[in-house]
Each structure stands twice: as structure tokens, then as C-alpha cells.
C-alpha positions in Angstrom: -0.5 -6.0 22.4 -3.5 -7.1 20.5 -3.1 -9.7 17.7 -5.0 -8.7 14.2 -5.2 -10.5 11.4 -5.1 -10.0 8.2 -6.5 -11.7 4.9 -5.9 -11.1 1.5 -8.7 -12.1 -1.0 -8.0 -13.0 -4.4 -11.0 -12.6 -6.9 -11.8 -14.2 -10.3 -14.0 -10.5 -11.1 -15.9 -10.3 -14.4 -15.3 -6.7 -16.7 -18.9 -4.4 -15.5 -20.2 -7.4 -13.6 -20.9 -5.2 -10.4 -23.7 -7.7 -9.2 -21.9 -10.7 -9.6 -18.6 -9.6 -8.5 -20.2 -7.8 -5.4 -21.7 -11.7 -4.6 -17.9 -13.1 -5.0 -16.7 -10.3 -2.7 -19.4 -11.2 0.1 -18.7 -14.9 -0.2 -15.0 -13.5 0.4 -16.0 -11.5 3.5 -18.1 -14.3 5.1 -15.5 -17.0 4.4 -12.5 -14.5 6.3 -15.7 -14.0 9.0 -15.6 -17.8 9.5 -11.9 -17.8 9.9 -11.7 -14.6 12.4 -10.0 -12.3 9.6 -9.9 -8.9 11.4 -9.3 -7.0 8.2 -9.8 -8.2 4.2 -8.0 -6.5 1.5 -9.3 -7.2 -1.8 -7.5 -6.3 -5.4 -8.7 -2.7 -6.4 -10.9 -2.4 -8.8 -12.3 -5.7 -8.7 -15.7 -4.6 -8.2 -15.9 -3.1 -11.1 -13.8 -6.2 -13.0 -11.6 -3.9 -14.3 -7.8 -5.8 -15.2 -4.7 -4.0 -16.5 -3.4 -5.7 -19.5 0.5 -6.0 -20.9 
């Protein structure tokens, strides 16, 4: 059996900042590239920056 692993990026994403928090993701994906992630899950939503509040 094949090992995979798995990385789990957590992002500091910006409300409507699509450009910005598209770089952060990329930066995310290169970084877990460099490490030899076979799969990234990021938060969802996070592209878009949008948090749920209490």
C-alpha cells in the first residue's frame, strides 16, 4: 500500500480579499509541494475571507 500524505493549511484570509488570499493559498500549496504533501485541505471559504462569528 501506497503512503499519502496529507497537509492541513491554516490561513490568516482577509473578508473579499480574493487576490490576496488566492496569493496566501499558493504560498500554502508550494510550501506543502516542498514538503511532498500529496493532498492540501484548506479552511472553506477562505478564499473568499469569509469567518463565522459567535
Amino acid at each position: 500500500m501506497e503512503k499519502c500524505r496529507i497537509g492541513l493549511a491554516q490561513v490568516h484570509s482577509l473578508l473579499g480579499n480574493v487576490r490576496d488570499n488566492l496569493d496566501k493559498h499558493l504560498a500554502h500549496i508550494e510550501r506543502a509541494r516542498s514538503l511532498g504533501i500529496d493532498i492540501l485541505a484548506f479552511p472553506e471559504l477562505s478564499l473568499a475571507g469569509y469567518l463565522l462569528r459567535d
